[in-house]
C-alpha positions in Angstrom: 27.4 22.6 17.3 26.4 26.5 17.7 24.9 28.6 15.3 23.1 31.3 16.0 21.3 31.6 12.1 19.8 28.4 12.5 16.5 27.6 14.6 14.6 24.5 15.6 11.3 23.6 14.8 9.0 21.7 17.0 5.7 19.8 15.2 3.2 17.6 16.8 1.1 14.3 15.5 -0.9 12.1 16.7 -2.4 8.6 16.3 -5.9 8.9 16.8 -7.4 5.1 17.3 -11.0 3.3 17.6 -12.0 0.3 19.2 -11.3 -1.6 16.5 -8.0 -0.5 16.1 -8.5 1.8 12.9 -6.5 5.1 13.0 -7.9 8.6 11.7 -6.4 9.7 8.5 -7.1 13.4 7.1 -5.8 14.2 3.5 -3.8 17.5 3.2 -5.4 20.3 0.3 -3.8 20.5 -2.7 -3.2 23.8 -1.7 -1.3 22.8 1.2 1.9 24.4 1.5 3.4 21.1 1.9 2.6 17.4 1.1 -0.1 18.7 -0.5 -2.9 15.4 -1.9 -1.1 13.4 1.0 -2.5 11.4 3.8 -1.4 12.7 7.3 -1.5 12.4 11.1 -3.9 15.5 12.8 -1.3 17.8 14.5 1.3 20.7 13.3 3.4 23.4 15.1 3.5 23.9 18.9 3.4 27.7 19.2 5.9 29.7 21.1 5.6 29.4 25.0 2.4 26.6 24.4 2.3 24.0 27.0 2.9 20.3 24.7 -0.1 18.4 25.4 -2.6 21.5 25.3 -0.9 22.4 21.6 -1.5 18.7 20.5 -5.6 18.8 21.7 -5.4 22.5 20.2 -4.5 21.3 16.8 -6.4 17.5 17.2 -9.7 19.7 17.3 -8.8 22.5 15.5 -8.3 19.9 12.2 -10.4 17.3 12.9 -13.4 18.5 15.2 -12.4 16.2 18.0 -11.9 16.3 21.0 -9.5 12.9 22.9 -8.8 11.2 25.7 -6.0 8.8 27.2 -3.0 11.3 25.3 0.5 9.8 25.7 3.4 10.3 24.0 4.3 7.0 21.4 7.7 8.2 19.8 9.8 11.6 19.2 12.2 11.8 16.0 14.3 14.6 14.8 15.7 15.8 11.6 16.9 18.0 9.0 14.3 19.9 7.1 13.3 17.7 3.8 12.9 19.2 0.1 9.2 19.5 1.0 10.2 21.9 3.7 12.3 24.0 1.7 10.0 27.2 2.3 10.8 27.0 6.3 14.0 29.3 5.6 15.1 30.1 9.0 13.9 26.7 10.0 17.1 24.1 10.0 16.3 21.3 12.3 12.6 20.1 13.0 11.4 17.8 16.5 8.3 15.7 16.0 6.5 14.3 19.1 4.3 11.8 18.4 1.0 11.1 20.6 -1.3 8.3 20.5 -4.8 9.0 21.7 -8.3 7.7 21.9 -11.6 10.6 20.1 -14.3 11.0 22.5 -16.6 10.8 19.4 -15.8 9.6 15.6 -17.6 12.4 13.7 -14.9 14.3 12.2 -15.5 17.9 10.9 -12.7 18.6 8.9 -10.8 22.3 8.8 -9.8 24.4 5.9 -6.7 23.2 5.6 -7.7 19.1 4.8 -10.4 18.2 2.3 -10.6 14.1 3.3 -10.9 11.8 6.2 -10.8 7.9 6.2 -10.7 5.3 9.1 -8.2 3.0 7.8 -5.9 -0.1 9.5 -2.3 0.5 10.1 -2.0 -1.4 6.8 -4.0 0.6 4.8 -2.1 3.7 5.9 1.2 2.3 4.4 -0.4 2.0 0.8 -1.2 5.5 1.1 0.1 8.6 -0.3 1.8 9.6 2.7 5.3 11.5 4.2 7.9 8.8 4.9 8.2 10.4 8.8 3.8 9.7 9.2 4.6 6.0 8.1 7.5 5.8 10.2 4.9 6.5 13.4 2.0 3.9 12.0 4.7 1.5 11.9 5.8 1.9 15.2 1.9 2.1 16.7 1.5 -1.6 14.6 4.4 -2.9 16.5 2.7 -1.6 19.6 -0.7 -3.1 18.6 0.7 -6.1 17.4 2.3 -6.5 21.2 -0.8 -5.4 22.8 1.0 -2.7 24.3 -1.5 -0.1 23.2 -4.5 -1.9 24.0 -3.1 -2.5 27.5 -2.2 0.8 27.6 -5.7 2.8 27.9 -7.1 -0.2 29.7 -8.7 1.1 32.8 
């Protein structure tokens, strides 16, 4: 299907992780033009022309502080733009890669644009307040813990 009105969007997240398995969770403002009060991944829009994996470590310290190690890509999805999204108005059709990643350090300095940060298991991420496609990626990093695939993973 062609149509020149409609563009794509591409966003990034990832799955930070300690060594005890808990992943880094960083709560949107409530002034946050979307999800506001939710729980989310670190990551957001890969800029124009910006090479992948330098966009995700751009937006990984630029929210959280952080700088990782071991980044590999865990899961891509794509979709229409939700009612959450309704403000992108050239915006039709958004990509999401998905990363999982070790922090070369756990002390988080938060940005503007989040005003909370929790370790929490891939459990504890479900009960949260969180967007349906940010559960959909802890739930496919359980499966992978639950198989040992990402511990064996970033084995060296």
């Amino acid at each position: 299907m062609k149509d020149e009105n409609k563009q794509i969007k591409i966003s990034q997240k990832a799955i930070l992780f300690d060594n005890d398995g808990k992943i880094l969770t960083i709560r949107r403002t409530e002034t946050a033009p979307t999800w506001s009060l939710h729980w989310d991944l670190p990551g957001g829009a890969l800029d124009y022309g910006e090479d992948i994996k330098y966009g995700i470590a751009r937006e990984i310290k630029e929210e959280t502080g952080l700088d990782v190690q071991d980044l590999s890509v865990m899961d891509i999805i794509s979709r229409l733009k939700d009612k959450e999204e309704e403000f992108l108005t050239a915006i039709r059709y958004l990509v999401t890669i998905c990363y999982t990643a070790r922090p070369m350090t756990t002390k988080v300095v938060l940005s503007y644009e989040h005003d909370d940060f929790k370790w929490v298991t891939p459990d504890e991420f479900q009960q949260l307040k969180a967007s349906p496609r940010n559960k959909k990626f802890v739930e496919i990093f359980k499966s992978l813990q639950t198989q040992n695939k990402i511990k064996r993973l970033y084995e060296k």
